[in-house]
C-alpha positions as a Python dict, from the first residue, in 0.01 Angstrom:
ca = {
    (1, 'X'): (0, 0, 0),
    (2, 'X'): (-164, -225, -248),
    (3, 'X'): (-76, -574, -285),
    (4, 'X'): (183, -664, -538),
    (5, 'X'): (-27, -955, -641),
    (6, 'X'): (-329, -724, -715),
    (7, 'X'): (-78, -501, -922),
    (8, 'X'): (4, -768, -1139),
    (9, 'X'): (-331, -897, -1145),
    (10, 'X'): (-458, -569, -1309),
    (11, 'X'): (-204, -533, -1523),
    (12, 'X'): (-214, -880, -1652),
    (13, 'X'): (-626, -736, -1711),
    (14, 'X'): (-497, -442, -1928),
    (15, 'X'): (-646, -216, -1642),
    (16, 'X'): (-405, 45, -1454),
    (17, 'X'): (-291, -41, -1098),
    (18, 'X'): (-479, 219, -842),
    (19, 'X'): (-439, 244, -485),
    (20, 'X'): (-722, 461, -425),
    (21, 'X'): (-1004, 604, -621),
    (22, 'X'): (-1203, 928, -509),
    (23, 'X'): (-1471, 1167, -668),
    (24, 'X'): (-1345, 1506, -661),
    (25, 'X'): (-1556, 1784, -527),
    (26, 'X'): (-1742, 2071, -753),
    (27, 'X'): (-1513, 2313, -532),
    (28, 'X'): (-1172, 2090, -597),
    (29, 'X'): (-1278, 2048, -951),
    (30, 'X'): (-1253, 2455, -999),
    (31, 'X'): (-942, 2477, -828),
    (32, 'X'): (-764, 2207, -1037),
    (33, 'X'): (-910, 2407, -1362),
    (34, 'X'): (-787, 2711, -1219),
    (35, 'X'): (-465, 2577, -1140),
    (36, 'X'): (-423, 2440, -1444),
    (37, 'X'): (-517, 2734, -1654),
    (38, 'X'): (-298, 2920, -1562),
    (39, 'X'): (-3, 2685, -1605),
    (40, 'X'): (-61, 2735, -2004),
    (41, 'X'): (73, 3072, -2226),
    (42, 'X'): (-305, 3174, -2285),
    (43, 'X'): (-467, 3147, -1906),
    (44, 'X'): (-781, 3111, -1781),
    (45, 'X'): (-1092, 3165, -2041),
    (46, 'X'): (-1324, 3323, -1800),
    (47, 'X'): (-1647, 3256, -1986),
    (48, 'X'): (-1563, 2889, -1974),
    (49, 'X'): (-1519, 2879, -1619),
    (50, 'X'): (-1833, 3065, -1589),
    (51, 'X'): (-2030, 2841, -1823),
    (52, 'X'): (-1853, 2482, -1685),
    (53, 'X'): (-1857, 2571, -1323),
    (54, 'X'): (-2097, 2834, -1276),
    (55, 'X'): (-1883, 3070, -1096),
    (56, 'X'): (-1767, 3427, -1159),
    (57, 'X'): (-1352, 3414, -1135),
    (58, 'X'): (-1351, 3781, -1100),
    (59, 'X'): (-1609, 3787, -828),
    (60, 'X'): (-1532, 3535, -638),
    (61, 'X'): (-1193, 3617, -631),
    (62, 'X'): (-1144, 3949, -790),
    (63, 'X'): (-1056, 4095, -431),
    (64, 'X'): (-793, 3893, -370),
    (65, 'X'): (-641, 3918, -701),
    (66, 'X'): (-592, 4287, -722),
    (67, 'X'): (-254, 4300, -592),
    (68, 'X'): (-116, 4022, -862),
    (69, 'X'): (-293, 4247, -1145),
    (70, 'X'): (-157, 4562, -976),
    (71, 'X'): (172, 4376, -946),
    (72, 'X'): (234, 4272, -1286),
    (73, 'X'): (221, 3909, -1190),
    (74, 'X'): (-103, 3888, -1415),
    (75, 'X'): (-324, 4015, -1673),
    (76, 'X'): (-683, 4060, -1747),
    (77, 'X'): (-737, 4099, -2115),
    (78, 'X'): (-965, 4005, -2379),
    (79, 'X'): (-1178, 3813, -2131),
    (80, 'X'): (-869, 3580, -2010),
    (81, 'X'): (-665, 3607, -1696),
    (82, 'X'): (-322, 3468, -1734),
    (83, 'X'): (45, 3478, -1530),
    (84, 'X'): (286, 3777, -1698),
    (85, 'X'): (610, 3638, -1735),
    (86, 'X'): (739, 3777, -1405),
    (87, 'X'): (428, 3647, -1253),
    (88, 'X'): (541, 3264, -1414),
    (89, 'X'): (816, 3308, -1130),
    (90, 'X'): (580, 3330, -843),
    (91, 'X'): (287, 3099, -964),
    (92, 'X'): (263, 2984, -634),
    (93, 'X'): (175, 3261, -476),
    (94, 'X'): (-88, 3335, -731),
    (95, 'X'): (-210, 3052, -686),
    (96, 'X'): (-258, 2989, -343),
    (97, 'X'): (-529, 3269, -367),
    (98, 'X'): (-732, 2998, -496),
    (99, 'X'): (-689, 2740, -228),
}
């Protein structure tokens, strides 16, 4: 736990209080996009995952996500993959195919 000294220190310096500061990996850096993604209405845009992190969603984990699209928990469409409403229930679980 950081020093409450230091806190006010960096505050006083306009600069935000941080415990700990780490560079996120290539590999965590997908996931959190991933994550992310599809948290909003519109999903995932494929292509931009493609371009940003050089990796093919739907090969990488197209396997594993057959049973979701199957399932009704999510849809593929117009180059987007994105949580159905009765998938929105069980984001978790989607999710956890990306971990």
């Amino acid at each position: 736990m950081a020093e409450p000294g230091r806190n006010v220190d960096m505050l006083g310096r306009g600069l935000p209080p941080v415990a700990e500061r780490r560079r996120l990996t290539h590999e965590e850096r997908l996931g959190d996009a991933l994550f992310t993604g599809l948290r909003l209405v519109d999903g995932i845009d494929l292509e931009q995952v493609r371009q940003r992190y050089g990796v093919d969603v739907m090969a990488r984990y197209g396997e594993a996500l057959v049973p979701f699209l199957e399932g009704g928990w999510l849809v593929l469409q117009a180059g987007r993959l994105r949580l159905t409403r009765r998938g929105m229930l069980l984001a978790n679980e989607v999710m956890g195919t990306f971990v």
